[in-house]
GUFI-864181 format. One record per residue: residue number from 1; residue in one letter; x, y, z of N, C-alpha, C in turn. Coordinates in steps of 0.1 Angstrom, whole numbers, plus 5000, padded with zeros to 4 digits. Last residue first. Layout:
<pts>
{pt NUM; "A"; {X; Y; Z}; {X; Y; Z}; {X; Y; Z}}
...
</pts>
This chain:
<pts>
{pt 190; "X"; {1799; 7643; 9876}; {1798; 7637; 9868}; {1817; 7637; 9864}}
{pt 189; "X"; {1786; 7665; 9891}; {1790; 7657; 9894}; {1798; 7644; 9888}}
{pt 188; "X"; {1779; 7683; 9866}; {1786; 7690; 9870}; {1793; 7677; 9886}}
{pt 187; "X"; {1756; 7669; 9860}; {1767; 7671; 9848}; {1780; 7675; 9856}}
{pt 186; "X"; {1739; 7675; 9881}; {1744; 7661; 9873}; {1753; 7659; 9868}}
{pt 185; "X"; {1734; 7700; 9875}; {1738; 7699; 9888}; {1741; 7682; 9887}}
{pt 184; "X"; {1721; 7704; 9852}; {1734; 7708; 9855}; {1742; 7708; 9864}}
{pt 183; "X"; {1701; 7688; 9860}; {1705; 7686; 9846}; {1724; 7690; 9851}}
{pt 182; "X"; {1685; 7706; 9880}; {1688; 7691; 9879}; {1700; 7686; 9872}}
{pt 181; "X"; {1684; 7730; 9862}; {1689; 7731; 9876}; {1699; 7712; 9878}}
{pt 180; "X"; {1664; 7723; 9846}; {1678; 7724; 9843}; {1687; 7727; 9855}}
{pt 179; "X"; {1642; 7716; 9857}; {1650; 7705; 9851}; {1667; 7711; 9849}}
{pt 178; "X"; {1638; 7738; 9871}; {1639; 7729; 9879}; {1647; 7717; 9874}}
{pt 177; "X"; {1630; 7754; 9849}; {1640; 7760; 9860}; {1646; 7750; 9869}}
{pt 176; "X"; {1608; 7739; 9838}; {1618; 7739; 9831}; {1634; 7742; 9834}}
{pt 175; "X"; {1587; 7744; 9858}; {1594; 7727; 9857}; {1605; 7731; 9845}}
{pt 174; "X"; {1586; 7771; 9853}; {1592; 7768; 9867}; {1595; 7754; 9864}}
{pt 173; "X"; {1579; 7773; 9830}; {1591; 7778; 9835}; {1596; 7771; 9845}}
{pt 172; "X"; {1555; 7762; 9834}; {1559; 7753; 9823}; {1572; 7758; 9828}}
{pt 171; "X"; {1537; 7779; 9850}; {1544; 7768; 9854}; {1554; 7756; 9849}}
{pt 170; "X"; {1536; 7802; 9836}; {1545; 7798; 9846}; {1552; 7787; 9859}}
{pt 169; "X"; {1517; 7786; 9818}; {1531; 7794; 9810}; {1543; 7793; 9826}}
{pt 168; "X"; {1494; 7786; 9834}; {1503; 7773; 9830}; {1515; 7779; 9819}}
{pt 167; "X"; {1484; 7812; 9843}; {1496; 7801; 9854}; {1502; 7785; 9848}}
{pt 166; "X"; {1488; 7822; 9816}; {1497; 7824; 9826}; {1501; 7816; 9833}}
{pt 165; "X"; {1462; 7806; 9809}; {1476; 7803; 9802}; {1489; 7809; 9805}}
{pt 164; "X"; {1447; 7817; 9828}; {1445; 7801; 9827}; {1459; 7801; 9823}}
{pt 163; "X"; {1442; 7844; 9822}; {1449; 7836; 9838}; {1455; 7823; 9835}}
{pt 162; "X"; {1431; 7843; 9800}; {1441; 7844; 9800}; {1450; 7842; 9817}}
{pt 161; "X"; {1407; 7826; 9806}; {1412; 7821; 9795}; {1424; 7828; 9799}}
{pt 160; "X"; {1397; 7849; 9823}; {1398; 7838; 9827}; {1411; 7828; 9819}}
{pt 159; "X"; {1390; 7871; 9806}; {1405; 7873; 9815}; {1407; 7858; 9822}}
{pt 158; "X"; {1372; 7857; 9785}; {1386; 7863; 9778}; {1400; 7862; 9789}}
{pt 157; "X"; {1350; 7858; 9801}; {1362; 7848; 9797}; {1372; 7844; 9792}}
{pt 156; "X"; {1346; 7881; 9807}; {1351; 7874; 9818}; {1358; 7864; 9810}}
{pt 155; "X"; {1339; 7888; 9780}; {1350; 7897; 9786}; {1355; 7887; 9798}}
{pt 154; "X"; {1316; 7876; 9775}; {1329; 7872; 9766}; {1343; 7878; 9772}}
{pt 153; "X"; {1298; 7890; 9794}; {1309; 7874; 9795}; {1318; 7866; 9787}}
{pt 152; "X"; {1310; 7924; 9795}; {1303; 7912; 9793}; {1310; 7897; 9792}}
{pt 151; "X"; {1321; 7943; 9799}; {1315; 7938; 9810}; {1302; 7926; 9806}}
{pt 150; "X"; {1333; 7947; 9764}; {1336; 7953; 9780}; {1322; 7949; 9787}}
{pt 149; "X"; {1318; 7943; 9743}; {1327; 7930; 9752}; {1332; 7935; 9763}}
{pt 148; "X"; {1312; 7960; 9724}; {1300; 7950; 9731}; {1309; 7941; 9741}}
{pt 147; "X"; {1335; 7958; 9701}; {1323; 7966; 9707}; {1317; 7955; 9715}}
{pt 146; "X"; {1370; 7952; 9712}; {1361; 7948; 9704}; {1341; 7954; 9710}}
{pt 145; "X"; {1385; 7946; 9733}; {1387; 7959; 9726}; {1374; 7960; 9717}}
{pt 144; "X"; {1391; 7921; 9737}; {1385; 7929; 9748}; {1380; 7945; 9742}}
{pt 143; "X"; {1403; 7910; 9714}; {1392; 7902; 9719}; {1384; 7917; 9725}}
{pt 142; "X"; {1428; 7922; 9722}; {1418; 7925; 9707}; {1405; 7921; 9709}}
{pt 141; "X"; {1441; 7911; 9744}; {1432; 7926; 9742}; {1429; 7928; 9732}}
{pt 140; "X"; {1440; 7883; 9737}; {1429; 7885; 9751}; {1427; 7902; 9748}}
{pt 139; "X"; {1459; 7883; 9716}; {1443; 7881; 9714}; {1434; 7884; 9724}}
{pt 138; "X"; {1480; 7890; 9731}; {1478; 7903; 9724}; {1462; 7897; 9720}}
{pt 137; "X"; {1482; 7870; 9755}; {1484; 7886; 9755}; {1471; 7894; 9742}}
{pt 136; "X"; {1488; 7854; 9735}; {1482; 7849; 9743}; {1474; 7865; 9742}}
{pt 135; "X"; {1512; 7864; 9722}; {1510; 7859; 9717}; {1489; 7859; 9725}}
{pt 134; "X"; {1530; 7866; 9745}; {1529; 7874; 9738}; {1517; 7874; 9732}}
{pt 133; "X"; {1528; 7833; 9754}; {1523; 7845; 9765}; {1522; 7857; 9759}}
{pt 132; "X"; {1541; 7824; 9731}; {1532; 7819; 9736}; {1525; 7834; 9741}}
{pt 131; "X"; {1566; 7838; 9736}; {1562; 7841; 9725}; {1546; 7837; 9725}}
{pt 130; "X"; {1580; 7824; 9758}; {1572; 7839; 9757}; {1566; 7845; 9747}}
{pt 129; "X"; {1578; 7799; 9754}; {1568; 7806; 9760}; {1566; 7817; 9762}}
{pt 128; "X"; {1600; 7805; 9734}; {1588; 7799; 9727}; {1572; 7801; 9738}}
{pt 127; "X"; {1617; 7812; 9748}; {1620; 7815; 9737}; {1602; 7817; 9731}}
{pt 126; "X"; {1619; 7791; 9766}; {1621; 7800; 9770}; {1613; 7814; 9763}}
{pt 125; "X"; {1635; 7772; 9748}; {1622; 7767; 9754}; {1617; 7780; 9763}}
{pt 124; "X"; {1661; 7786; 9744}; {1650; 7783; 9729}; {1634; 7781; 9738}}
{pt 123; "X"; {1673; 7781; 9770}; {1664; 7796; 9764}; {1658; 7794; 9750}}
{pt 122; "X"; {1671; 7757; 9774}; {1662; 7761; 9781}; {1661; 7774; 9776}}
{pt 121; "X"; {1687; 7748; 9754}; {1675; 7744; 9755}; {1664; 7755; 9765}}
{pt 120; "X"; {1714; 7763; 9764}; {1706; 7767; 9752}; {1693; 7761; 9750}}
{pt 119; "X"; {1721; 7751; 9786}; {1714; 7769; 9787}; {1710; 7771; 9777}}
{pt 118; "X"; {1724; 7727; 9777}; {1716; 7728; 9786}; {1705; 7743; 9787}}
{pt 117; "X"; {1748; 7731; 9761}; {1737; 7727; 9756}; {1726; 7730; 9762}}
{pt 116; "X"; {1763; 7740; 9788}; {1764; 7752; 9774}; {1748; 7746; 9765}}
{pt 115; "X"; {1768; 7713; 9802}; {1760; 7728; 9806}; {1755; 7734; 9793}}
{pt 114; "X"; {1777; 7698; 9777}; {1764; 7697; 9785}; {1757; 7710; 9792}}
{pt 113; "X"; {1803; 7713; 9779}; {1791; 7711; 9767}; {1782; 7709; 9768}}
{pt 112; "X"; {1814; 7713; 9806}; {1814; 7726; 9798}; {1802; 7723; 9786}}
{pt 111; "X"; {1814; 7686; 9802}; {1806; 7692; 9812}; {1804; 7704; 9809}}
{pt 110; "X"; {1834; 7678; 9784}; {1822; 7675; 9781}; {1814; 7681; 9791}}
{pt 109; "X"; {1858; 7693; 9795}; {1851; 7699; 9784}; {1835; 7689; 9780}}
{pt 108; "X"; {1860; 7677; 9815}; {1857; 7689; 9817}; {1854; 7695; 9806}}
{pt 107; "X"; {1864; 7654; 9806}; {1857; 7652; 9815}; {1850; 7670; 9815}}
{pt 106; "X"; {1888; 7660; 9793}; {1880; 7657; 9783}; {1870; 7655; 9792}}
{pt 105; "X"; {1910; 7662; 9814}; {1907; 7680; 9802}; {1895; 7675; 9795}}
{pt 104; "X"; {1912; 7637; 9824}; {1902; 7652; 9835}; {1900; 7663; 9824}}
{pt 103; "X"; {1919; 7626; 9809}; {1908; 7622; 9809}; {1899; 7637; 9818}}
{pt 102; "X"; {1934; 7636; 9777}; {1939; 7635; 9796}; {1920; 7636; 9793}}
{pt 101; "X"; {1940; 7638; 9755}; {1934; 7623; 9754}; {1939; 7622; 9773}}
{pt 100; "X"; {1913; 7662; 9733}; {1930; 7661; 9747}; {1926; 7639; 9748}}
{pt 99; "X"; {1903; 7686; 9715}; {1905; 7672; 9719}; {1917; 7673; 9724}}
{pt 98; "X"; {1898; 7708; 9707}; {1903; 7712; 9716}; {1900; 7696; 9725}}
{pt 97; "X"; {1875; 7709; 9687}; {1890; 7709; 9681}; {1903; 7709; 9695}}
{pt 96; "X"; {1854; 7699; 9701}; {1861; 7685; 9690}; {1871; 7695; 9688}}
{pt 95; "X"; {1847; 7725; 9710}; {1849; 7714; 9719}; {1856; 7703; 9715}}
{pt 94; "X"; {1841; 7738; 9684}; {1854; 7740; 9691}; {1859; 7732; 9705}}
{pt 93; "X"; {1820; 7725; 9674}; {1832; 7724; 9673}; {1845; 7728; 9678}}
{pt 92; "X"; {1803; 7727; 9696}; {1806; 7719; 9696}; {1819; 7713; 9689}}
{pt 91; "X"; {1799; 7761; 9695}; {1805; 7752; 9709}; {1808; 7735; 9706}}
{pt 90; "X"; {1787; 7758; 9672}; {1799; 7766; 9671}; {1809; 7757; 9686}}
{pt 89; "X"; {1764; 7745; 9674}; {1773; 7741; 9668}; {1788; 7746; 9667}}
{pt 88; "X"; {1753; 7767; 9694}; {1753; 7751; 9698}; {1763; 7748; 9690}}
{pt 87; "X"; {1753; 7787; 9674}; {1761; 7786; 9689}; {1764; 7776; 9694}}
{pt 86; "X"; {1731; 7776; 9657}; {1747; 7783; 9652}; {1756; 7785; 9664}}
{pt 85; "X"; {1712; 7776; 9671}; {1717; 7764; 9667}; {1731; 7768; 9660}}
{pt 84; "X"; {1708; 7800; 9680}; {1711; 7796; 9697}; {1717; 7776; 9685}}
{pt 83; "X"; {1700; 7811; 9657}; {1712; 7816; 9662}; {1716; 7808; 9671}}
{pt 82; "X"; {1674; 7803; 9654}; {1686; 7797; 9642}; {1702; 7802; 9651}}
{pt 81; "X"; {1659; 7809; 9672}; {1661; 7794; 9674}; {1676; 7794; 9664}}
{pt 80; "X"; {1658; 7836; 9664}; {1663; 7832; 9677}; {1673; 7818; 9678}}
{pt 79; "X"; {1640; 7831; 9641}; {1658; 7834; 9642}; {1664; 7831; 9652}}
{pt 78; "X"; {1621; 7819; 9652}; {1626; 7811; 9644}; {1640; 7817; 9643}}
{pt 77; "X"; {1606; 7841; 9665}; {1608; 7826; 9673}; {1621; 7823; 9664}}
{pt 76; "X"; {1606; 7859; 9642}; {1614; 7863; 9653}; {1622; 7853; 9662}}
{pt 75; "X"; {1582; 7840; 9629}; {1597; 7848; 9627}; {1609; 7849; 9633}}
{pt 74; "X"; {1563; 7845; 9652}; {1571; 7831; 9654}; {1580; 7833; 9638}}
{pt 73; "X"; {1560; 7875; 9652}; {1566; 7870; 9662}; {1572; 7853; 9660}}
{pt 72; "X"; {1548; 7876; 9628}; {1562; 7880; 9635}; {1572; 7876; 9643}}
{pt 71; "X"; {1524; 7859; 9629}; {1537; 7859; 9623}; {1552; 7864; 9621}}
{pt 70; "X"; {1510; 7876; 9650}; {1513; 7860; 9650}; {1527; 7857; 9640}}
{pt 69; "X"; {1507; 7900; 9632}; {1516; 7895; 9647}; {1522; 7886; 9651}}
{pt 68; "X"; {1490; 7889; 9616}; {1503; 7897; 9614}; {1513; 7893; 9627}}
{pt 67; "X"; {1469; 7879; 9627}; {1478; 7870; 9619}; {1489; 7874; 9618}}
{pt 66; "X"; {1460; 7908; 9640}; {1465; 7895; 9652}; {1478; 7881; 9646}}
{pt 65; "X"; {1454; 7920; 9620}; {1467; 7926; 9626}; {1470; 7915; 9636}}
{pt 64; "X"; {1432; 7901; 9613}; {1442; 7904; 9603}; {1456; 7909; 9613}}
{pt 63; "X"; {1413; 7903; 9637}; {1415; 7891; 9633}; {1428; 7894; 9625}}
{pt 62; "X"; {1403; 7929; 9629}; {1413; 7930; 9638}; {1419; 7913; 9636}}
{pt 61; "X"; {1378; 7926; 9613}; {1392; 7927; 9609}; {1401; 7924; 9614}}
{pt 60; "X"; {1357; 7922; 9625}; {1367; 7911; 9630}; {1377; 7914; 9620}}
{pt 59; "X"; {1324; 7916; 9605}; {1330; 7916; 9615}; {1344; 7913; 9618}}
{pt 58; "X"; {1316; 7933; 9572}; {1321; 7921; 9577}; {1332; 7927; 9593}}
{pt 57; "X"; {1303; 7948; 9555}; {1301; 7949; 9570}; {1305; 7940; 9578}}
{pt 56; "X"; {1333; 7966; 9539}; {1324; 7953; 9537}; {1315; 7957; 9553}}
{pt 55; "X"; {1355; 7984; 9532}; {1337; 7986; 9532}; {1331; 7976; 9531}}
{pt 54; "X"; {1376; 7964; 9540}; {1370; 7978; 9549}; {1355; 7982; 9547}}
{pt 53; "X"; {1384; 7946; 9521}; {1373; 7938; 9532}; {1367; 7952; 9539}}
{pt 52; "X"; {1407; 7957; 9512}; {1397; 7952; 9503}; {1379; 7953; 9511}}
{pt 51; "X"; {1421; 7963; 9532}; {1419; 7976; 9520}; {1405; 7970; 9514}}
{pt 50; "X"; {1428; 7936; 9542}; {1422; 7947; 9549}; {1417; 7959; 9541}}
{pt 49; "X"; {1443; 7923; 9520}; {1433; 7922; 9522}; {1420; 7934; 9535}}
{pt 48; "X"; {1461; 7944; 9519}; {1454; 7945; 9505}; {1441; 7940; 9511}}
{pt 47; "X"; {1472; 7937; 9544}; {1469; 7953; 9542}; {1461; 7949; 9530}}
{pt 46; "X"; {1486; 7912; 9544}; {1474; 7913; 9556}; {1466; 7929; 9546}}
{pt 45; "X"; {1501; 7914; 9520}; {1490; 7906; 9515}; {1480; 7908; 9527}}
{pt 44; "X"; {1521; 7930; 9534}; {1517; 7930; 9522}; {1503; 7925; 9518}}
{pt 43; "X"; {1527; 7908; 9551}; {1524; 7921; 9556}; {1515; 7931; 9544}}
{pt 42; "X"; {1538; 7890; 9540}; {1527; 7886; 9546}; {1522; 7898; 9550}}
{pt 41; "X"; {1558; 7900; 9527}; {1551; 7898; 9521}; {1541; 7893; 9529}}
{pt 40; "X"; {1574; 7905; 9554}; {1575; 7917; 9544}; {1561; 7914; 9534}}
{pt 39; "X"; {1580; 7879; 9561}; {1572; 7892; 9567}; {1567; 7899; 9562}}
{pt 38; "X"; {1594; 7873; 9541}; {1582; 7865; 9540}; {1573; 7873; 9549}}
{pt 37; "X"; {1618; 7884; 9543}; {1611; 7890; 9532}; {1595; 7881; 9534}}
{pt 36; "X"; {1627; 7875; 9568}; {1625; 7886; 9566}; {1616; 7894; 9551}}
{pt 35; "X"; {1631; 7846; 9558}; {1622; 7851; 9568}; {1619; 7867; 9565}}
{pt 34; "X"; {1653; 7851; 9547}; {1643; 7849; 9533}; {1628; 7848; 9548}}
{pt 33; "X"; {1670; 7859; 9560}; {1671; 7870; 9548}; {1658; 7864; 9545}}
{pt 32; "X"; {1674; 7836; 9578}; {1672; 7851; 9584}; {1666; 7858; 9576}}
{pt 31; "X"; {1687; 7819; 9555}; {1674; 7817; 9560}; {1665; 7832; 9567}}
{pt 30; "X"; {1713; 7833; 9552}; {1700; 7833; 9542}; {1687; 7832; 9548}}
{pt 29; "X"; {1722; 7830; 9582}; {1723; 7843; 9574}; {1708; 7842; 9564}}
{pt 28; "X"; {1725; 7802; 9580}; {1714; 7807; 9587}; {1713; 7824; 9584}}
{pt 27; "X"; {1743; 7798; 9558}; {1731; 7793; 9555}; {1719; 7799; 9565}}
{pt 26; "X"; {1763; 7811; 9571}; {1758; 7821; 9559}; {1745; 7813; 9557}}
{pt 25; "X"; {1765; 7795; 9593}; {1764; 7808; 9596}; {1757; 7813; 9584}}
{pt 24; "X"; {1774; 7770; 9579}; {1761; 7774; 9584}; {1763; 7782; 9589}}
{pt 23; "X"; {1799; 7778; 9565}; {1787; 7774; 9558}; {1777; 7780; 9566}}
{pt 22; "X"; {1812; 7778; 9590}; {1813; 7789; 9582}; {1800; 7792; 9575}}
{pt 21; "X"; {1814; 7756; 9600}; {1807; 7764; 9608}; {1802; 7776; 9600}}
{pt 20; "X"; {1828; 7740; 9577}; {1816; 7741; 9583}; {1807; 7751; 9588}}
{pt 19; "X"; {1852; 7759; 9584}; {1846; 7762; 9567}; {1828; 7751; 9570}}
{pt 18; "X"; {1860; 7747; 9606}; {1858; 7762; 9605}; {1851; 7765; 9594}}
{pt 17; "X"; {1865; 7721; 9599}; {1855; 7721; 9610}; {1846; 7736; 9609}}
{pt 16; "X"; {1883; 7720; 9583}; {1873; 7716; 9576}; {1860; 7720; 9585}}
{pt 15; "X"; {1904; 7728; 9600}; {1906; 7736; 9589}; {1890; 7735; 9583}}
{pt 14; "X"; {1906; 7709; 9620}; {1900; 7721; 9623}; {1898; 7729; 9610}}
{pt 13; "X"; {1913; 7686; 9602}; {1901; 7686; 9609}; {1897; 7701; 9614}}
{pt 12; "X"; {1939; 7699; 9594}; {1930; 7694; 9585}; {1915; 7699; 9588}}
{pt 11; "X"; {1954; 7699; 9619}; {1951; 7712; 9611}; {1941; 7707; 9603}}
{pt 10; "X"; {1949; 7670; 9627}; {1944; 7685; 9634}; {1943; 7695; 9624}}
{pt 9; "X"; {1966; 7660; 9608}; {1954; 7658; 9608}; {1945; 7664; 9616}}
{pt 8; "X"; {1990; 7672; 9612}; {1988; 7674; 9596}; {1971; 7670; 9598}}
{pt 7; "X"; {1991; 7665; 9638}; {1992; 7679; 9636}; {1987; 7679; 9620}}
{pt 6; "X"; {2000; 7636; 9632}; {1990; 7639; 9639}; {1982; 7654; 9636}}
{pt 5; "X"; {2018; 7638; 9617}; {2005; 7628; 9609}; {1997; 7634; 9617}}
{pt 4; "X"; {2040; 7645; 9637}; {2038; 7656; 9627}; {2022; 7651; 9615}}
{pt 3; "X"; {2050; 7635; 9658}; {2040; 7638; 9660}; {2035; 7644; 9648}}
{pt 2; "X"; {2073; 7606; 9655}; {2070; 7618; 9656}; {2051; 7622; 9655}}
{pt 1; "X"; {2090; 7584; 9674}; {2077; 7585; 9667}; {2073; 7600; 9666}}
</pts>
């Protein structure tokens, strides 16, 4: 019985698997590209309106550089995320091209995959509380910055408010340090 249906169907499947991966690279390429110009134009439209609103007596511009930011940063969030999904997939195909029908090579590459998935959830989730905490951050010193709010009780509650979403940012890590810990320490008995 020869082996050669088989090999003609490997080559195929990896041939089709690589022109996948391929796609989504350039698809997340684009996406990357069309984030970047939507900065570009949110940035654009924060300044006009700031240009516009300056001689007004209207309170709280700073409100505008905060949107800005805000939008950078979950940009930023969003490439991240597109890359750590282009890796995910990359690792998945080459886990399916590197099919064995020995139970211990296929035991071990599904553990290899689970981990690999594992470190990527937890740095997208990772990802997104620091972006949080940045995020957090940067309104607690606009807030503070602002006339009349040094040693006043907007001020206390500004540093309160931001204790508050530290110790629950650090605690979100720490149950996330713990799951994966768990997770991988499962996988890895398994």
């Amino acid at each position: 019985m020869s082996n050669k249906p088989e090999a003609e169907i490997n080559c195929a499947y990896n041939t089709g698997a690589t022109l996948i991966n391929k796609g989504l690279e350039k698809a997340v390429e684009l996406s990357k590209t069309s984030l970047d110009f939507a900065v570009e134009q949110n940035n654009e439209i924060l300044a006009s309106y700031k240009k516009a609103l300056k001689s007004t007596p209207l309170p709280g511009l700073f409100l505008f550089d905060l949107a800005g930011s805000a939008f950078e940063g979950f940009v930023s969030l969003q490439k991240s995320l597109l890359d750590l999904a282009v890796e995910q997939n990359k690792s998945v195909l080459e886990a399916a091209q590197q099919h064995s029908f020995d139970a211990v090579s296929v035991k071990t590459g599904i553990n290899n995959l689970v981990q690999q998935s594992v470190d990527r959830t937890f740095a997208a989730q990772n990802l997104v509380l620091n972006l949080a905490a940045k995020q957090t951050k940067a309104v607690s010193d606009a807030v503070k910055q602002q006339p009349g709010v040094t040693g006043s009780p907007v001020e206390t509650v500004t540093d309160s408010v931001q204790r508050g979403v530290d110790t629950m940012l650090a605690a979100q890590k720490e149950i996330l340090n713990t799951a994966t810990k768990t997770v991988k320490a499962t996988a890895a008995k398994a």
